[in-house]
C-alpha positions in Angstrom: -32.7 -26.0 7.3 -28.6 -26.8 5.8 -27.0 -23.8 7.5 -23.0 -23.0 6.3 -20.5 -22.7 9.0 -20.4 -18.6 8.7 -24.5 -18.7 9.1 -24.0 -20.8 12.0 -21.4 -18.8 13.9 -24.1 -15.6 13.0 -26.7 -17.6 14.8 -25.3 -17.9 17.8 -23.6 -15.0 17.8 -27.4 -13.7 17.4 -28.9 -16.3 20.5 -30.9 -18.3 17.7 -31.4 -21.7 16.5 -31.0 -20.7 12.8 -30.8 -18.0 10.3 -31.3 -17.8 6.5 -29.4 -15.3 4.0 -31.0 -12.1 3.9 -32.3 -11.8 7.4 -31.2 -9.2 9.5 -29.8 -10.2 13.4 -28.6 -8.3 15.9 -24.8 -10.9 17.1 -22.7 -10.4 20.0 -19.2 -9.2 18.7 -16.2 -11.1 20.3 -13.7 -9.0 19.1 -14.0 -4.9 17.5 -10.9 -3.3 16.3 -10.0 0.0 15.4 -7.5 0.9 13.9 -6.0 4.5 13.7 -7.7 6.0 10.8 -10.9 6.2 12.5 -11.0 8.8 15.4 -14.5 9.0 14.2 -15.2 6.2 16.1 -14.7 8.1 19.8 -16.4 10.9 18.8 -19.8 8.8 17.4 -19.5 6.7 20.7 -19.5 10.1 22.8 -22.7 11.1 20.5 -24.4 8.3 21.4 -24.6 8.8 24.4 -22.3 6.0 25.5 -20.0 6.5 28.7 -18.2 3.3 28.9 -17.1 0.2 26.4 -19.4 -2.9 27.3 -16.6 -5.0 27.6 -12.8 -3.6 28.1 -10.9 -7.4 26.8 -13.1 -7.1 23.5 -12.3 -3.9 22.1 -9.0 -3.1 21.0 -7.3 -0.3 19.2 -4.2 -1.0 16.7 -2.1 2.1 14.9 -0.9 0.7 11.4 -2.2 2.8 9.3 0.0 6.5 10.2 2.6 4.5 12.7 4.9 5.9 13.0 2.8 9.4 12.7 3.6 10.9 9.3 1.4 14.2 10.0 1.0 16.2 13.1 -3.0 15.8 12.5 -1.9 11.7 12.6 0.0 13.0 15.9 -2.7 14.1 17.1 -5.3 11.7 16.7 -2.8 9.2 18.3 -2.9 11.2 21.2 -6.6 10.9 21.6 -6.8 7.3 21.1 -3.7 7.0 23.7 -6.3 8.6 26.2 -9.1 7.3 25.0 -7.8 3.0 26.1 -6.6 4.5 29.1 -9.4 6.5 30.2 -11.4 3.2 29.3 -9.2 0.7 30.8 -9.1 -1.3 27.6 -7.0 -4.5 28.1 -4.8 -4.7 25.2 -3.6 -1.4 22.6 -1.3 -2.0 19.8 1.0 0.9 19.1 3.1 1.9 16.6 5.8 -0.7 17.1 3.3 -3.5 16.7 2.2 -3.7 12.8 -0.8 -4.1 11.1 -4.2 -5.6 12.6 -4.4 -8.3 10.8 -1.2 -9.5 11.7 -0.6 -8.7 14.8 -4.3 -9.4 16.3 -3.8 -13.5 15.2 -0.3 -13.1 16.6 -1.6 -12.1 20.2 -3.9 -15.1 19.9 -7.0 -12.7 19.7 -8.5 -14.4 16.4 -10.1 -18.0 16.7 -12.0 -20.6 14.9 -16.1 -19.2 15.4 -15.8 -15.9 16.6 -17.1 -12.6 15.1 -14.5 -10.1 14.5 -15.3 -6.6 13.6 -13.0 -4.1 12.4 -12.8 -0.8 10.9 -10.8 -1.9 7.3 -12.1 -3.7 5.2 -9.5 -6.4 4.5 -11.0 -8.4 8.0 -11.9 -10.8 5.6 -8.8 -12.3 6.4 -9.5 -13.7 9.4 -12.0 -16.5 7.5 -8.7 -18.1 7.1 -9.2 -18.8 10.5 -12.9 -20.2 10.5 -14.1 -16.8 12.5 -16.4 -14.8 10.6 -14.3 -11.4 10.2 -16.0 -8.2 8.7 -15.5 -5.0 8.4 -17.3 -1.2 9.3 -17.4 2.4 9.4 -16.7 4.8 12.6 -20.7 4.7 13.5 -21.0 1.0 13.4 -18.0 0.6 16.0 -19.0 2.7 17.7 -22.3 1.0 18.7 -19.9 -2.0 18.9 -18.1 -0.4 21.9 -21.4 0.9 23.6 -23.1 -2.2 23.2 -21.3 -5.3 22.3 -23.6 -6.2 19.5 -24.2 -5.1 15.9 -26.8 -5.8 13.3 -25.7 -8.1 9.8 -27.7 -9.0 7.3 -26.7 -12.7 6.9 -24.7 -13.2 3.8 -25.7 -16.1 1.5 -22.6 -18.1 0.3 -20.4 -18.7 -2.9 -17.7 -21.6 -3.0 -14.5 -20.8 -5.0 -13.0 -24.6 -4.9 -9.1 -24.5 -5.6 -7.7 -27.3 -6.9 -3.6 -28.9 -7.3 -0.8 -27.4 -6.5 1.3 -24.8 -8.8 4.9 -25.0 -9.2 7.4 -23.0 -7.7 7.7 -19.9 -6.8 3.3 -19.5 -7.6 2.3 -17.9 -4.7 -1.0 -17.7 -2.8 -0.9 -14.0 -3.6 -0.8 -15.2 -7.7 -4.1 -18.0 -6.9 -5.6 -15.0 -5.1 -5.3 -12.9 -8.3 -6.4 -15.3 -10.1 -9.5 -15.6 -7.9 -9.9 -12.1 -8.3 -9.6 -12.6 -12.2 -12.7 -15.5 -12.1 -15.0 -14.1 -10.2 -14.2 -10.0 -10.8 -14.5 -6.8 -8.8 -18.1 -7.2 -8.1 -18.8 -11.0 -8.1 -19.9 -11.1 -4.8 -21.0 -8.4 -3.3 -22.6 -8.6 0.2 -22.1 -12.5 -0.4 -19.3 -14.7 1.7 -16.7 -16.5 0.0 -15.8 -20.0 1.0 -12.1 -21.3 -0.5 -11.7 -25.1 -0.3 -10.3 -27.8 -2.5 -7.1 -29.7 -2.4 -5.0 -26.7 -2.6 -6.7 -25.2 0.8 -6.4 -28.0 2.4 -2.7 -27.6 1.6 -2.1 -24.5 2.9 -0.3 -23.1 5.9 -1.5 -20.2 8.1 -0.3 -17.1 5.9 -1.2 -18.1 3.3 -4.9 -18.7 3.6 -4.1 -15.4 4.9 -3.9 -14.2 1.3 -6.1 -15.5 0.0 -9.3 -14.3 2.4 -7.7 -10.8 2.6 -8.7 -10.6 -1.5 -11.7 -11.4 -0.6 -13.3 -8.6 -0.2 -11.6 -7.1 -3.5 -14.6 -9.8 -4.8 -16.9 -7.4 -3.0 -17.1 -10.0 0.1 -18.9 -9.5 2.9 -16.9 -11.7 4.8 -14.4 -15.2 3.6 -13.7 -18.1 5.2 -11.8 -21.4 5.1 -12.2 -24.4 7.2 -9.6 -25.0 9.6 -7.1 -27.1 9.2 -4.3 -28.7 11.3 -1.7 -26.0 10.6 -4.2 -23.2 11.4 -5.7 -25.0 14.5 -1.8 -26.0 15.7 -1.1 -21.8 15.2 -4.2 -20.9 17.5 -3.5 -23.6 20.0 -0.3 -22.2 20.5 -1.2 -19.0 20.9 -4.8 -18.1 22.6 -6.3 -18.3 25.8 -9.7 -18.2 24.1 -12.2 -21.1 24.2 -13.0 -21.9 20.8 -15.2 -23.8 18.7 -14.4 -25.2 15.0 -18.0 -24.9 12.9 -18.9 -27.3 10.3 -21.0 -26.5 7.1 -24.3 -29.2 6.9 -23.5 -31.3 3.9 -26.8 -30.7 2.0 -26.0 -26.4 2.3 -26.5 -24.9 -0.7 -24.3 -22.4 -2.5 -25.3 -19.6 -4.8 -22.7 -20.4 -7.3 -19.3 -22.7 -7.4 -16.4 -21.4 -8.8 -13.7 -24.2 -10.0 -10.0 -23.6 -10.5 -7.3 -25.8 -11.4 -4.0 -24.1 -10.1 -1.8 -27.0 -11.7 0.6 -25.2 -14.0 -0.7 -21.2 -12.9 1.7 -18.7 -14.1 2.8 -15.6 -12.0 -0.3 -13.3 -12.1 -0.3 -9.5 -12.3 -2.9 -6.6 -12.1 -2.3 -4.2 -14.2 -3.7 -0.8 -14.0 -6.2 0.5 -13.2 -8.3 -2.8 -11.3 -7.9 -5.7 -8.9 -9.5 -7.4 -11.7 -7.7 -6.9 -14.8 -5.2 -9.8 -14.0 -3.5 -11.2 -16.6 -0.7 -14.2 -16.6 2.7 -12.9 -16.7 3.2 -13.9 -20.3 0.9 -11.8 -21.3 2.1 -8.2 -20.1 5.0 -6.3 -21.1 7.7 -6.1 -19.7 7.5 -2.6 -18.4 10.0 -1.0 -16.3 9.5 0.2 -12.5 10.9 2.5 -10.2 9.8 1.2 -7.4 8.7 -2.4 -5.3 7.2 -2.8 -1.8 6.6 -6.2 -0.1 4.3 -5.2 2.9 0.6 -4.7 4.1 -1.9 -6.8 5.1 -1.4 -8.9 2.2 2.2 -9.2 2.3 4.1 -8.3 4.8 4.5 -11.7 6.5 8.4 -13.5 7.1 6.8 -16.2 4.6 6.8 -13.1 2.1 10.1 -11.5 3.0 11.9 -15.1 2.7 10.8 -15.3 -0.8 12.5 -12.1 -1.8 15.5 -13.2 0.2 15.7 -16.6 -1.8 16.1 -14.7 -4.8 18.1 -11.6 -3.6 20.8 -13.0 -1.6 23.9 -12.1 -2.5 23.1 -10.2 -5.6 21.5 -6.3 -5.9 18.4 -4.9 -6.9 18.9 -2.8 -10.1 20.3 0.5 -10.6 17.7 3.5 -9.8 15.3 1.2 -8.3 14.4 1.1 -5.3 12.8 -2.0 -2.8 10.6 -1.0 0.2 9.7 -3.6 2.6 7.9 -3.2 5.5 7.0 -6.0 8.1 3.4 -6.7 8.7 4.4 -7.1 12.6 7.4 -6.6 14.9 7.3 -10.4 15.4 7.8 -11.0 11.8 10.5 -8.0 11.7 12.7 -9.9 14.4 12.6 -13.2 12.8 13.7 -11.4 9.7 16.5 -10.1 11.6 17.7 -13.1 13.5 17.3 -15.3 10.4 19.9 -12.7 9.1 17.5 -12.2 6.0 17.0 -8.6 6.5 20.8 -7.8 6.6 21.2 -9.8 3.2 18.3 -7.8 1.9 19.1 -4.5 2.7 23.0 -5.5 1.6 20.8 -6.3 -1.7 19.5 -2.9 -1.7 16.1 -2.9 0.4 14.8 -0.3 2.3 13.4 -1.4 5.4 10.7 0.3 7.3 8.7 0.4 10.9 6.0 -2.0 10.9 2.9 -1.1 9.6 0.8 -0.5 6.4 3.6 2.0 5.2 2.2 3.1 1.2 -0.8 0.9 1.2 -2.9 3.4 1.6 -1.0 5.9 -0.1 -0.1 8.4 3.0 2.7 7.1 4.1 6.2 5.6 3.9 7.3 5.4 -0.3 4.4 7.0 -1.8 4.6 7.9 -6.0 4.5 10.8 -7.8 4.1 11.3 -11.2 5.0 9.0 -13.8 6.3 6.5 -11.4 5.4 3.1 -11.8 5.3 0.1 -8.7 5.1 -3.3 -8.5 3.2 -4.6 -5.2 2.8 -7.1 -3.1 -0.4 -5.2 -1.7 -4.2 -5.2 -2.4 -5.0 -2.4 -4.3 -4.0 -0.7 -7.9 -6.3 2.2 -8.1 -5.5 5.7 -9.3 -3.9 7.4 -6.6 -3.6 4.4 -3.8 0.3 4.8 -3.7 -0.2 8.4 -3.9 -0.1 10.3 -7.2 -2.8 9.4 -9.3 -0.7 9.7 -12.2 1.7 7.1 -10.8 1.1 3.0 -12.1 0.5 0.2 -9.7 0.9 -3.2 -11.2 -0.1 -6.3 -8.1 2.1 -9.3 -7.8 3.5 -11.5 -5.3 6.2 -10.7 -3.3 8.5 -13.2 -5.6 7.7 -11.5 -8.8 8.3 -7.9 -7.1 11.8 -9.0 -5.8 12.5 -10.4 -9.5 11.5 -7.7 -11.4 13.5 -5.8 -8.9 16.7 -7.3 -9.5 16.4 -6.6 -13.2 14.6 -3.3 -13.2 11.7 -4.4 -15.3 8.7 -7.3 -15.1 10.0 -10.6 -14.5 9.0 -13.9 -13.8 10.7 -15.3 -10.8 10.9 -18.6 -12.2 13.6 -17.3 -14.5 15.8 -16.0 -12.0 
């Protein structure tokens, strides 16, 4: 039976020959992460009965999400999970000068090509752009994860969104991933995986597959993946202890449905309120004025990011009455902002730098809205009330077209400027 290279990392993970989509398996977990807005988690692994984490090395706890604490209740529940890794002896805790998880875990060399990684957000579909099958769960699942070392999927079958050419400059991954998200829609593959290939994967360097397999699960994903290329295998190499092993898909597999996009000539893409999906080319939407831009998060918060707000920000300044938050997805990518000299020229521009982390992501944190605000984003999500008021407007771009339409106040495309 043609297995793809996500059933195959399942069936081994699970001690079996082979699996088929739809069957339920109980896999080994190489890696669980939670992150700080789950406490949950402790208290359900207490319930259960459980004492002590199977394994110490393959649980780790990251604080992104309220770092630094915003709330003495975040305060608190820092100081919980603090005692919790030490009372467990848990090898390896992020704080809240490391970043976000998804940064920061691939950074300590902790992601590889055919592991299973488990984590309490959802956008651990971004690790497919490493060729690990990356999910994510609630507090009760993890919490079995710790006790046990196992958890129970259901195997996803598997779509193929193939990417083809190259766009011109300054089209981002984060403007094909909106386009993606504009194909195949909110719900276009719910509980399935999503395979990205094509000429224009094959292209890509480390954050930027990233990007891509981070939307993912805005598709309704159950997991993404990419096959590894040289630049993500040379990243790993240089940073894991890990054995690894690179999966291949069987030639004759079979997807549920192929997806075909030709990125030759893609315009700057946007989401306008009040969905991921409603993308639209940048032609096509007014150009409406904002009060407000952030390049950060999980989807993009990387140097490759900051460097594109830098190449069109240096040496000029961001509108009057606007403001620019960026916040670093890591501490490594904060330093090399700050010895490439790129966050002096961008806060000289008019940027507001922040601590690593997911800052106003998730709307609790770190240049949240209010009412009648509007945003432009180089995050995930454009929901009532994500950024915090639910009367405020998100509108999801890359991090060029946030710097542009920074520097003149209103939506613009960065090839103009």
């Amino acid at each position: 039976m043609a297995m793809h290279a996500i059933q195959k990392i399942l069936a081994k993970a699970a001690g079996k020959p082979s699996v088929q989509a739809g069957e339920i398996v109980t896999a080994k977990v190489d890696l669980g992460e939670v992150n700080d807005l789950y406490l949950q988690t402790i208290y359900s692994f207490y319930e259960m009965g459980a004492e002590k984490v199977s394994d110490p090395d393959k649980i780790i706890f990251v604080f992104d999400h309220y770092a630094p604490a915003p709330t003495i209740n975040a305060a608190q529940i820092h100081k919980e999970m603090r005692a919790f890794v030490q009372e467990q002896g848990l090898t390896r805790h992020f704080d809240i000068d490391a970043g976000v998880c998804h940064q920061v875990m691939p950074e300590a060399g902790r992601v590889r090509p055919g592991m299973v990684l488990v984590a309490t957000d959802s956008h651990t579909t971004t690790h497919g752009a490493f060729g690990a099958f990356g999910t994510g769960v609630g507090a009760t699942d993890m919490a079995a994860i710790m006790a046990t070392g196992e958890l129970w999927f259901r195997v996803p079958s598997v779509m193929k969104i193939r990417l083809e050419g190259q766009p011109g400059p300054k089209v981002l991954p984060k403007d094909v991933a909106l386009k993606c998200l504009e194909q195949v829609r909110a719900d276009g593959a719910v509980y399935q995986a999503i395979e990205f290939c094509g000429s224009y994967v094959e292209a890509l360097d480390v954050p930027g597959r990233m990007v891509v397999c981070n939307l993912a699960v805005e598709m309704g994903a159950k997991t993404a993946y990419m096959q590894p290329n040289q630049a993500v295998l040379d990243y790993v190499n240089e940073r894991t202890q890990y054995p690894y092993e690179v999966v291949y898909t069987d030639p004759d597999f079979e997807y549920t449905r192929e997806v075909v996009i030709d990125v030759n000539g893609l315009s700057p893409q946007i989401a306008v309120p009040w969905s991921v999906d409603n993308v639209k080319p940048i032609e096509e939407v007014d150009a409406v004025a904002f009060d407000q831009g952030f390049i950060g998060a999980c989807t993009g918060g990387r140097f490759e990011d900051i460097h594109e707000a830098y190449e069109i920000l240096k040496g000029k300044h961001i509108a009057p009455g606007r403001r620019l938050v960026i916040i670093p997805a890591s501490k490594e990518v904060m330093a090399k902002a700050a010895d490439t000299g790129e966050m002096q020229a961008l806060m000289q521009a008019g940027a507001t730098f922040c601590a690593p982390g997911c800052g106003p992501c998730l709307g609790v944190h770190e240049g949240l809205l209010t009412k009648g605000e509007r945003c432009i984003t180089a995050s995930n999500r454009n929901f009532p009330g994500r950024m915090g008021s639910t009367q405020a407007e998100i509108y999801l771009a890359s991090p060029a077209t946030v710097a542009a339409s920074m520097l003149t106040g209103v939506l613009t495309d960065p090839r103009t400027v």
